[in-house]
N, C-alpha and C positions, 0 to 999 in steps of 0.2 A: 504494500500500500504506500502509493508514494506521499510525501506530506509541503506542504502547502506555510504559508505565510497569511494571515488578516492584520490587514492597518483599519482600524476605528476611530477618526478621529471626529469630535465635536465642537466647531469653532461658536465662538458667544464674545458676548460683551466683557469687557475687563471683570475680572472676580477678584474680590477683594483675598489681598495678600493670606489672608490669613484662613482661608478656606480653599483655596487649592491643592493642595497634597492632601489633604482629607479627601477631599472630591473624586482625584485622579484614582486614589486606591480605593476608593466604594466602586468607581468606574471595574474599576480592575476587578476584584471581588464578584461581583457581579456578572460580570463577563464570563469569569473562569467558573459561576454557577451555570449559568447559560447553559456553557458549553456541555459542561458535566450532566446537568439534566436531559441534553439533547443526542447523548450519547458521542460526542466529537470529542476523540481523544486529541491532545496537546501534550508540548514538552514544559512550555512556560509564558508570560504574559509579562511581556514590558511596560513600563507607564512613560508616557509625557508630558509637561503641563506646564503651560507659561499662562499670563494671566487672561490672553484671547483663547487657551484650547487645550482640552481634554482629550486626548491619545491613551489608546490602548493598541499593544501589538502585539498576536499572539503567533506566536513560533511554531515550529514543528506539528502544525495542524493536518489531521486527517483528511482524504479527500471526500470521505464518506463516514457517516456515522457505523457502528457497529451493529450487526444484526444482533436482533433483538428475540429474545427464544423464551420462553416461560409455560410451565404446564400449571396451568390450574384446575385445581381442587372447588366442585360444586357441589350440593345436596348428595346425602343419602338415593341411592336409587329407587329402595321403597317410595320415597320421596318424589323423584324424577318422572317414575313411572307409574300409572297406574295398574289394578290388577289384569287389563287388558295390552299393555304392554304398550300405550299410549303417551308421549312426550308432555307432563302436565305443564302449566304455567312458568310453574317455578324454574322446568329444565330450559322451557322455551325464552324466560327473562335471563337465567344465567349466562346461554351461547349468544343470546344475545348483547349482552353485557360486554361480551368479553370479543366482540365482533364474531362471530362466527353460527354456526346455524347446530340444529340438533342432531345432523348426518356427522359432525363431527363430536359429537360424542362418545369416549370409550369408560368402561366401568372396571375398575380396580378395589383389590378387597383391604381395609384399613382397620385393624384389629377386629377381623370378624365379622366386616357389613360391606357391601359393595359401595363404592362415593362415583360419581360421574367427574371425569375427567376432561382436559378438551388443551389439545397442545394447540399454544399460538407461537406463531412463529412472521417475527415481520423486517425483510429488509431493510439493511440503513441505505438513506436517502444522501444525495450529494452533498456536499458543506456548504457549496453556494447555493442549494436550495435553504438551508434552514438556517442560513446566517442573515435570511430575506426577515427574518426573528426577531433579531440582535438589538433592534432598536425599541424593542421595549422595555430593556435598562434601562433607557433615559427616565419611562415614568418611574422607573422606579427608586431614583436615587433621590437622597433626601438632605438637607440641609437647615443648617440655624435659622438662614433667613432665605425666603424665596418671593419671586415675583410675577405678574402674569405680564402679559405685552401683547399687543394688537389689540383684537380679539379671542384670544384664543381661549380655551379653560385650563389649558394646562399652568402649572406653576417650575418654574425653573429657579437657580442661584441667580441666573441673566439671561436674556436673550440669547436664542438660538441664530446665527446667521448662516450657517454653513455645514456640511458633512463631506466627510472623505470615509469612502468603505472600497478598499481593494484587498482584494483573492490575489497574493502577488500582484499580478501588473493587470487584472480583471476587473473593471468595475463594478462594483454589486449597488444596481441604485436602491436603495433603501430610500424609504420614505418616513416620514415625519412632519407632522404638520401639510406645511405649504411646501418644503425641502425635500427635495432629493439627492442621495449623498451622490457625489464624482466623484474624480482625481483630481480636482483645484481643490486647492487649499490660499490661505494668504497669508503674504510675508509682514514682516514691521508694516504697523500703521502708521507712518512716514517714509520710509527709507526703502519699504522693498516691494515687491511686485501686488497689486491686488489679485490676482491671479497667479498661481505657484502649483507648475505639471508638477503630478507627484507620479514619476512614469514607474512606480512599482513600490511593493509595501516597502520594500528595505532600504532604497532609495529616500526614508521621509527624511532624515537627519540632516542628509546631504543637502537635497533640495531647498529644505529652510533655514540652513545656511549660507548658502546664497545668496539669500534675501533679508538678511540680518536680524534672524531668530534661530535662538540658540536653545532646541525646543528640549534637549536632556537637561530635566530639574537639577539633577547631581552635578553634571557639566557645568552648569551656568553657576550656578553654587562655588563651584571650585575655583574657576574661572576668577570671581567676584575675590575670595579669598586670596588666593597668587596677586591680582591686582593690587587687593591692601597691605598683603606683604611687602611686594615691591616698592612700594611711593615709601612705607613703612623706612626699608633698608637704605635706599638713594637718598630718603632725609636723614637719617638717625633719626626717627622717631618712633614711639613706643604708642600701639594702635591695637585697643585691647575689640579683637574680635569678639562682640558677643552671639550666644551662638542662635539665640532668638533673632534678635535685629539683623542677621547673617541669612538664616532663613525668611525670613519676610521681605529683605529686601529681594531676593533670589525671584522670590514669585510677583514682586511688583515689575519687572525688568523682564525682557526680551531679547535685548544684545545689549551689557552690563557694561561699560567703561566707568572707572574710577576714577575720583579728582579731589584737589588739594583745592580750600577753598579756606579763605582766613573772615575776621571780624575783629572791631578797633577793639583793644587789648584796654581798655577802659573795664570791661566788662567785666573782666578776669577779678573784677572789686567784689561780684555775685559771686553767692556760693557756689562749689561746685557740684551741689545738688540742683540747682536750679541751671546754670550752663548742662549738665548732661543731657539734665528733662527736655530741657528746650531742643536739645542737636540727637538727643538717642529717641523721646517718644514722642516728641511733635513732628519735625521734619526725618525722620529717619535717616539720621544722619553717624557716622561715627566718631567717638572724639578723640584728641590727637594728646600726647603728653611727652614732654621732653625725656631724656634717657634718666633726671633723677625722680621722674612720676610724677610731675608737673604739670598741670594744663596749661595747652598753649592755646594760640588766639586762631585758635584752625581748626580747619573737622574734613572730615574727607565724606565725601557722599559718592551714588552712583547712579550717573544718566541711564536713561532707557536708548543709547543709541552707541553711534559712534563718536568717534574723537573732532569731527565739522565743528568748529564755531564753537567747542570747547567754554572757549573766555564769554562770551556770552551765557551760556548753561552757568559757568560760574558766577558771573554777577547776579545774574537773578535769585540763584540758590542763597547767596551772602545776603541779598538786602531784605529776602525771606526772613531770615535769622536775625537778621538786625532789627526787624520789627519786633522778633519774639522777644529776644534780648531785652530789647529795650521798655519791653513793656513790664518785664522782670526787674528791672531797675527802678524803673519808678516806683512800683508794689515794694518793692523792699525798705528803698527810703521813705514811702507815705506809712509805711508799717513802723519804721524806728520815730516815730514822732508820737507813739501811743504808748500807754503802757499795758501791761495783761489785765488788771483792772477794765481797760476801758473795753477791751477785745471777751472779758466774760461776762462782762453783763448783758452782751447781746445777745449770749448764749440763751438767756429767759424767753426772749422773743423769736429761738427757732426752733421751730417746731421737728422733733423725734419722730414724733408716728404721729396722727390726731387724736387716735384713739388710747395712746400713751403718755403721749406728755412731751414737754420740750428737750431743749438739751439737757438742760440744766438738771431738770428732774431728775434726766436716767443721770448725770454724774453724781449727783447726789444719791441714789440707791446704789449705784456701782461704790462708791465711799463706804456705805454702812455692811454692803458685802464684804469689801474690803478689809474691814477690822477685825470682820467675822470669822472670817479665814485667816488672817493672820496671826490671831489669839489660836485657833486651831494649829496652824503650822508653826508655833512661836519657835520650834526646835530646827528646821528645816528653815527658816526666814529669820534666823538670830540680828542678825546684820539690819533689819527693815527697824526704821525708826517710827513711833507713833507720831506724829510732828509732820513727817514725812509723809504717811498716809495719808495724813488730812490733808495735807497741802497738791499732792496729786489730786485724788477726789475733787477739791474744790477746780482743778486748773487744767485738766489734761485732755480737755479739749480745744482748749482755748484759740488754736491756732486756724482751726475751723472759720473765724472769723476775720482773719488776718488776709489782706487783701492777695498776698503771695499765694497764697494754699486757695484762695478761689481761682485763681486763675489757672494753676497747678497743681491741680487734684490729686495727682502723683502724690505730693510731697506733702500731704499730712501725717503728722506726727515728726517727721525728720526735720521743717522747717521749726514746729514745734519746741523740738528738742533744742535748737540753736537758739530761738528768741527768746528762751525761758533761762538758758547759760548769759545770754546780754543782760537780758532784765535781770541778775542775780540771785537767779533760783538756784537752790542747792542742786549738784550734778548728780544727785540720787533721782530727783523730782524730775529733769530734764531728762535724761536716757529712759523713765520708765515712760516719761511722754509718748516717744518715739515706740520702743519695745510693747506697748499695749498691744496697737495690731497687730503684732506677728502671732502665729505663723501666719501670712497674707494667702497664703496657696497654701494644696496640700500636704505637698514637700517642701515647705517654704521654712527657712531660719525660726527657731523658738528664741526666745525670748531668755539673755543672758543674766540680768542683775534679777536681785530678789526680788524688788518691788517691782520690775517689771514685770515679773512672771505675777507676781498679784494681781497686778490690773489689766495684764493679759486675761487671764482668769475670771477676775471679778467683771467687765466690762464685758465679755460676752455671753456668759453665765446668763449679766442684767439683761442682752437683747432677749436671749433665749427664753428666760422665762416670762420676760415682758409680752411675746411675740403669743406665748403658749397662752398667755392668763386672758390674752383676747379670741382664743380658739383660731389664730392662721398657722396651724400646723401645716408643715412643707406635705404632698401629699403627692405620688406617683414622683415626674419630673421637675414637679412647680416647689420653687423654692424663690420665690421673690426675695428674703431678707437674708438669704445665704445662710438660713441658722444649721444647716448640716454642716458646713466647712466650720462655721463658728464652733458648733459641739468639737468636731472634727478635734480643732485647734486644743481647745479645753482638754480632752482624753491625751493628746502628746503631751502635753506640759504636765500631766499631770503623772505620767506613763515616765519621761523623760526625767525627773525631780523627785519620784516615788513621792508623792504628796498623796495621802488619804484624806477621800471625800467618800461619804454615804450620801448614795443618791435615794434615800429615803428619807434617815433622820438627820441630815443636814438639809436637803432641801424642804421638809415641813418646817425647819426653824427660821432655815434664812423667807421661805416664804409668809409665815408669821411676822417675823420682825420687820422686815424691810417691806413684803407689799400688806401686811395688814389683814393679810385673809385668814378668817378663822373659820369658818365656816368647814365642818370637821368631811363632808362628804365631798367640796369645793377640792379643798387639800389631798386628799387622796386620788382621786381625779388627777389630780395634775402632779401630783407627784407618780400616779403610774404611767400617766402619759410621758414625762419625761425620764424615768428609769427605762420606756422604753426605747427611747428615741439615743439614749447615748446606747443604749444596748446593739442598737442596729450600726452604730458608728465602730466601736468595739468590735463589734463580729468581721466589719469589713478589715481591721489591722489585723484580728486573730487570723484570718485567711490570707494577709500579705505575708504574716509570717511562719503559711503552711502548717497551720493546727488543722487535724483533720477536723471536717468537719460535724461529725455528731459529736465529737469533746468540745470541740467552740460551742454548739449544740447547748451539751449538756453543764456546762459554765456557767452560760449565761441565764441559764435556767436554777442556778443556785441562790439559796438564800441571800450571799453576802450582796451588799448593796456596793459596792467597792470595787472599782474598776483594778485594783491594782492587786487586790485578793483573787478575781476571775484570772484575772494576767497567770497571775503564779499556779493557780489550779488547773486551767490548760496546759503548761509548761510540765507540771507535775505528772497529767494523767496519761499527756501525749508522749513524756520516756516511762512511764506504769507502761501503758500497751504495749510493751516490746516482752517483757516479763511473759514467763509461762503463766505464772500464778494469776496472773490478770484476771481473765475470764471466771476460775472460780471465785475472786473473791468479789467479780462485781456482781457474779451470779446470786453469792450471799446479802450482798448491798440489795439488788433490788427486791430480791422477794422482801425484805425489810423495808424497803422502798413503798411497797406495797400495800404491806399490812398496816405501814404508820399512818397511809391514807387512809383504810379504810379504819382504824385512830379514829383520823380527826372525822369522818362522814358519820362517825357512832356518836361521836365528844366523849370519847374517855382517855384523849391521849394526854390529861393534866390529873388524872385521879390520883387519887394518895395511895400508894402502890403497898400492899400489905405482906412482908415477908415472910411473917409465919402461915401464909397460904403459898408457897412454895412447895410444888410436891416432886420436884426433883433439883440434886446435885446441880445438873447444867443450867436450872430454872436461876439457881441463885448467881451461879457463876457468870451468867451473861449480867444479870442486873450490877453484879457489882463490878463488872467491866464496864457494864455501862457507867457509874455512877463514877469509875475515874478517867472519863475520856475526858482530857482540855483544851478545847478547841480555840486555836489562839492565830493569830497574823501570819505563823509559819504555816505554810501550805503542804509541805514536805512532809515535816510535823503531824500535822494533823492526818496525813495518807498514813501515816507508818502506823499511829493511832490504831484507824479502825481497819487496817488490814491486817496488824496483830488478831484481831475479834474475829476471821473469818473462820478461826477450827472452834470456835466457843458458840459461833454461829450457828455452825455445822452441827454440835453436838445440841446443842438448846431444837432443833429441828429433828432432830432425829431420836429426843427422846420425849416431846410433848406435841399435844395438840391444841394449836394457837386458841381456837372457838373449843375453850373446852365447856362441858354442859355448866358447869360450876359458873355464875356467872361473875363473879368476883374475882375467880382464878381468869377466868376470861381476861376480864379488863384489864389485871396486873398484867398479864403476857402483853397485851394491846401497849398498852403505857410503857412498858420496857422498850419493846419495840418503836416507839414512838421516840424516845429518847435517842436512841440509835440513829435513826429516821433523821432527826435532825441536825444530827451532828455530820451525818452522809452529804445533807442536804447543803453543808456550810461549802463543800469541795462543787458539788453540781448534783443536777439531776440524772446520774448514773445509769436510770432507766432508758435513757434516751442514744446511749454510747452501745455500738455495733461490737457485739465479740464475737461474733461468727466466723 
């Protein structure tokens, strides 16, 4: 069979940088289901993608799909046939079913009873007939944002303008829309051809290099890189690649030239928090520093063309940035004519949520969490000053209102951190300014000083339960106030610091004290609903760090309220599974698992247990194993505990009966049991963990 090439390519409107390579590889994915569903063997599938067009190329393609053979299995023949030997309904819906008619029916005998059979067998079809297919990918690919154009219904990332589908050097016109795919394709929108013969699939690279598109993502990527090395080495400059802003410019660009472009060195008076913001996430640009790590008065950016007219591309890029610049300048100096005072009382008058309250509000319950926790962590936060607390609380947003951070959304909390070291806040109070957002992202930096890690902590804590006490719990995909990354954040730092929090009886107090809710079935409510919501955060880290999954399972279905107690009891159970003994002694765990339920569905698992109704040795022996188990912070500890009890287990089972008639003796075994039960219960719910 010999094998074949397909170029797929989808030309559209510019797509925003930062949704192409996603795009490209859904393209791709999809393609390779395509195929796979249509029986067309392949060897592999290349991507292409600049911001005008989505390529797929797939290799080593079949000329023909592979036949297709299957025997199916229909009704019983009693079934089939009547006692006249007549084809009933049921055989006559089957063959037809399965395309074929009732003369092709044969009957085979299937432990005992004849079943009607019916072989299908069906030729594969050419590649260029069912690659006429392939363009219902396109409905199918999905994105953040999409739009419609003309009339049409369909919704896309952009406008459709063009298709290219070649079988090697064959045109397959596919249709779509108003489109039918050719061998044109088009070069730079400037500089190269609007018509580009693509005289055969493997030919595409070439061809739109030509025409000054440079359509391999990695190429043009590379390319862009070598460039800023070069200007890099020729100046002795030091040009720190980032590798984000590397990638996006990659996809913003179709033939990539680099350039050195400077700005009056006045500026260089601005932070260089605020120079990056301006040249790395406003103009996508990169910035440049002398060989001792110094910003200079330059930045290197990258045209969408060639090296023409150069100096021109470069003035206009410079006086772009001169405006940014400058607008950073003046924000800075109308910002040093205030003091923090005058910048938090405005904080009263912005509104949080409507339904919550202003700023000022959540920094003032973020404060009383604050001390709350820090009287709890006083061992773990030795270093955090009372003095200090308040003085955050009252200020660590403050910069929110500071004309620099409106303008530069980026740079709250960090411009923070700086104007609160001017204004002569203590350097405890200014870093934790700064440090409260993190982690900003999943993987993102925690949060270093102690008080930082408090009002990391305490500050998102406040959205989360603020966000929950008005019932917008994030729900499926919808998370408008990001309170999953915020939890998120809160489980690392707390995971990261070994700081204990009970997400039961810590959160009924801080929600007593600081929101005032008493309301005793109000508080349970939202304390289950938040034990379960860090729980679902929790289970996604226990899976990054390969806990199988019924011990994550049964973790987080443990008594303890304490993310850091679940932590250590996964860690515990998942080196126990490797043990022989495992299996019998969780064997022992659950039947006691068990009975302590059916305990508590009687209510005798708190009776006052009577010793002198003990009517055997082992009766006594488990109660008073029971009565020294200490279930304490050690996790390990506590494993070693009740897996000692598993031969005391074993004999207290094999010498009584739990429901005996005696109903007193009953209850004591019940209540023993029960004891057990929940000290099992402190590690996980055991029942839930696969020993097979």
């Amino acid at each position: 069979m010999s094998q074949h090439t397909f170029l797929f390519e989808i030309g559209l409107e510019e797509v925003p940088a930062q949704y192409v390579r996603n795009a490209v590889n859904q393209l791709k994915s999809l393609v390779e289901n395509f195929l796979s569903d249509n029986r067309l063997t392949f060897d592999n599938v290349e991507t292409f993608a600049t911001p005008r067009r989505l390529t797929v190329r797939v290799n080593g393609l079949a000329d023909k799909q592979t036949d297709f053979s299957e025997v199916a299995k229909g009704p019983a023949k009693r079934i089939a046939q009547d006692e006249e030997g007549n084809w009933t309904k049921a055989a006559q819906g089957f063959a037809r079913g399965k395309g074929a008619s009732v003369e092709d029916i044969y009957f085979e005998e299937v432990k005992g009873e004849e079943y009607v059979f019916i072989n299908i067998s069906e030729p594969g079809s050419q590649a260029a007939d069912i690659l006429q297919d392939v363009v219902s990918v396109i409905d199918q690919m999905s994105f953040p944002v999409s739009m419609h154009w003309a009339s049409y219904d369909v919704k896309y990332i952009r406008p459709i303008h063009w298709m290219v589908a070649l079988l090697d050097d064959q045109v397959l016109p596919l249709t779509f829309l108003n489109l039918t795919a050719s061998n044109i394709s088009r070069g730079h929108r400037y500089l190269g051809s609007q018509d580009v013969v693509i005289a055969d699939a493997n030919a595409y690279e070439a061809a739109l290099a030509d025409e000054f598109v440079i359509v391999n993502q990695d190429e043009r990527k590379a390319l862009i890189e070598q460039q800023i090395e070069q200007l890099a080495s020729e100046n002795k400059y030091q040009i720190d690649i980032d590798a984000d802003l590397l990638e996006e410019v990659t996809q913003i660009v179709e033939y990539p030239t680099a350039f050195i472009g400077n700005f009056d060195d006045k500026y260089l008076a601005l932070p260089d928090e605020v120079l990056i913001t301006s040249m790395k996430n406003h103009q996508r640009y990169f910035y440049v520093k002398d060989q001792a790590g110094k910003l200079l008065p330059l930045f290197l950016a990258v045209r969408n063309g060639n090296a023409d007219h150069l100096d021109n591309v470069r003035k206009g890029n410079q006086k772009v940035l001169t405006a940014r610049l400058e607008d950073g300048f003046f924000f800075v100096n109308e910002d040093k004519t205030k003091t923090i005072q005058d910048f938090q009382d405005r904080l009263a008058k912005v509104t949080f949520h409507a339904e919550i309250g202003s700023l000022q509000e959540k920094m003032a319950r973020t404060g009383q969490i604050a001390k709350y926790l820090a009287e709890k962590w006083s061992g773990q936060l030795a270093d955090v000053q009372t003095g200090d607390i308040t003085r955050t609380g009252e200020i660590y947003k403050f910069d929110l209102m500071t004309g620099i951070v409106d303008e530069f959304s980026e740079l709250q909390g960090i411009m923070g951190e700086k104007y609160a070291l001017a204004f002569g806040e203590a350097p405890a109070v200014a870093t934790a300014i700064r440090e409260h957002y993190m982690p900003i992202s999943a993987e993102g930096e925690l949060p270093a000083s102690q008080l930082g890690k408090l009002f990391a902590v305490s500050d998102k804590l406040d959205s989360v339960i603020s966000f929950f006490n008005i019932d917008r719990i994030p729900s499926g995909s919808n998370d408008p106030f990001a309170l999953r990354r915020q939890t998120s954040g809160i489980v690392r730092i707390l995971i990261e610091n070994e700081l204990t929090f009970d997400w039961k009886t810590d959160i009924i107090s801080i929600l007593q004290t600081v929101y005032g809710i008493e309301d005793q079935e109000r508080l349970v409510e939202l304390q289950t609903a938040l034990s379960q919501f860090v729980n679902d955060r929790l289970k996604a880290i226990l899976n990054d760090q390969e806990v199988r999954y019924d011990i994550a399972d049964a973790v987080l279905q443990s008594r303890s309220a304490d993310i850091l107690r679940k932590l250590a009891a996964s860690k515990v159970l998942q080196a126990a599974s490797e043990k022989a003994s495992f299996k019998e002694t969780l064997e022992a765990w659950n039947r006691i698992l068990n009975l302590g339920a059916k305990a508590r569905e009687l209510n005798v698992q708190d009776v006052t247990i009577e010793e002198s109704r003990f009517e055997s040795d082992s009766e006594a022996a488990l109660f008073n194993a029971a009565k020294g188990l200490e279930m304490t912070n050690d996790m390990q500890d506590n494993y070693n505990q009740l897996e000692a009890l598993t031969p005391v287990i074993t004999e207290f089972f094999d010498n009584n009966m739990v429901f005996a008639e005696d109903q007193t003796v009953q209850n004591n075994r019940l209540a023993i049991l029960s004891m057990i039960a929940q000290a099992i219960l402190t590690l996980a719910d055991t029942n839930r963990i696969n020993t097979k």
